[in-house]
C-alpha positions as CSV (number, residue, x, y, z in Angstrom):
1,X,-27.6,6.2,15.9
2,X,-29.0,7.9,12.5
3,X,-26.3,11.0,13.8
4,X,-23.7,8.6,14.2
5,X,-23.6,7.3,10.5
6,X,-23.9,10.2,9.4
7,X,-21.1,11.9,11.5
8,X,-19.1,8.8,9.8
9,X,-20.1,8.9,6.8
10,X,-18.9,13.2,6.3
11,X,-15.4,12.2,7.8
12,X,-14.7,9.1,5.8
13,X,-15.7,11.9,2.5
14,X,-13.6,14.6,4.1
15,X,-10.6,12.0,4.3
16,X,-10.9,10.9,0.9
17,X,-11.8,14.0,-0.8
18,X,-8.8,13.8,-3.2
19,X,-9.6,10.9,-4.3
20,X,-13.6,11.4,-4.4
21,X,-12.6,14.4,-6.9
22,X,-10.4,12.6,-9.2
23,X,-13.3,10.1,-10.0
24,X,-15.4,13.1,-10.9
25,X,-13.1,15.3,-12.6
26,X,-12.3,15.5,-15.8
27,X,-10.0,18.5,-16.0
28,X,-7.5,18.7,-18.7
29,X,-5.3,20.5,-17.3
30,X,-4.1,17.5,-15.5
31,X,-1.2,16.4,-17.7
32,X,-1.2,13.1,-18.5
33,X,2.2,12.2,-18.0
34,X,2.3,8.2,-19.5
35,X,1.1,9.3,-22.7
36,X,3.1,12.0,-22.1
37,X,6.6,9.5,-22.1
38,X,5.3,7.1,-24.3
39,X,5.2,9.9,-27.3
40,X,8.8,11.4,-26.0
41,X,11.2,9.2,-26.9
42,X,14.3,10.2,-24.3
43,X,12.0,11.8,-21.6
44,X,12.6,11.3,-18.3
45,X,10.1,11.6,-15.4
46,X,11.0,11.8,-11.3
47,X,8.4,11.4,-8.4
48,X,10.2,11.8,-5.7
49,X,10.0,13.8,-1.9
50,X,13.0,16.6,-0.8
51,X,13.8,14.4,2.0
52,X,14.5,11.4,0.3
53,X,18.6,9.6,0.0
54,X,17.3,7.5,-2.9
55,X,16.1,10.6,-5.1
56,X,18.9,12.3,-4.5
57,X,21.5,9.2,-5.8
58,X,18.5,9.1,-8.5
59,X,19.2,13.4,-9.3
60,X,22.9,12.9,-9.5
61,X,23.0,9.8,-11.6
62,X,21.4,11.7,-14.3
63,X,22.9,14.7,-13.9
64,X,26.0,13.0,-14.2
65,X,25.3,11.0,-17.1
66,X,23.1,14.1,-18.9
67,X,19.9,12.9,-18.8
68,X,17.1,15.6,-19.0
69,X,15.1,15.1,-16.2
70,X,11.2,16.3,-15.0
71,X,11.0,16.0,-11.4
72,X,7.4,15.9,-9.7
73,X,7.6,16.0,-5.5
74,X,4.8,14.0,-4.3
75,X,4.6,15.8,-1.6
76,X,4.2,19.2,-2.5
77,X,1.8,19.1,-5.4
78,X,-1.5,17.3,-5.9
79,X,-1.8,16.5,-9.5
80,X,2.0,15.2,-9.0
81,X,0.6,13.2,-6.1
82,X,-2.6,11.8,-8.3
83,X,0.0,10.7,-11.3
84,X,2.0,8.7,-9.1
85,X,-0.8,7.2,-7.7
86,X,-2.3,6.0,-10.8
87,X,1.3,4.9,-11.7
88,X,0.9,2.3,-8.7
89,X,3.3,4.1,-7.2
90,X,4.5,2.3,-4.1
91,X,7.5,3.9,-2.4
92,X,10.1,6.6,-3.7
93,X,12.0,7.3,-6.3
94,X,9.5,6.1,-9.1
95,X,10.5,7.0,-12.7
96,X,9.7,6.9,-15.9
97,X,11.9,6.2,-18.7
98,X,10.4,5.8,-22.2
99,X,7.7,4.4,-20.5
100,X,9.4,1.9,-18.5
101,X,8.2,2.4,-15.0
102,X,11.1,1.8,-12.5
103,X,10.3,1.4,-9.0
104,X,12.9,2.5,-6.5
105,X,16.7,3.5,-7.0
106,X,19.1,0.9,-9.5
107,X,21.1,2.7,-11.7
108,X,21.9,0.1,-14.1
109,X,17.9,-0.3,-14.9
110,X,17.9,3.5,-15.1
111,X,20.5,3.9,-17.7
112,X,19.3,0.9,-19.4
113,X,16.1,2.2,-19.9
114,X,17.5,5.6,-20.9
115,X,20.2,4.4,-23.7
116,X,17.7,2.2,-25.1
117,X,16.2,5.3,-26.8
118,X,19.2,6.9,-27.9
């Protein structure tokens, strides 16, 4: 039984390693990007995946309307992956816009959030 727990308890920390090392780390080359948008005025972050319809609508909305963009893909980088997560990130596209979060594609909160810098 003793083996058992234990057996457990090593897959549960395997699984949740990421995590388990994010409470313990305190490396600074993580960028910290909401401090990093709240002291841009303008700036512009993407999470986003390659795959996704909504990130591409969100791409071509600002390309179209010049907005300087920073794209992060969730899915290929881990410290991308650990910002959106703090960001309660809960689905793609999430952006950040002066430090408005917006969940999810809508254009008109995107380039509301946007000119209200300008």
């Amino acid at each position: 039984m003793r083996n058992l727990i234990i057996f457990i308890v090593v897959v549960v920390v395997i699984q949740r390693w990421d995590d388990i090392s994010r409470v313990f780390s305190s490396s600074p080359s993580m960028m910290d990007v909401t401090s990093e948008v709240e002291a841009s005025e303008g700036q512009v972050i993407l999470y986003a995946t390659k795959w996704c319809g909504y990130c591409k609508k969100a791409r071509k909305l600002m390309r179209k309307n010049n907005i300087d963009f920073v794209e992060f893909d969730i899915e290929s980088s881990k410290e991308a992956r650990a910002q959106y997560d703090r960001l309660g990130g809960n689905g793609v596209p999430l952006l950040l816009v002066n430090g408005e979060l917006i969940q999810g594609y809508n254009a008109g909160k995107i380039l509301r959030a946007y000119q209200g810098s300008e």
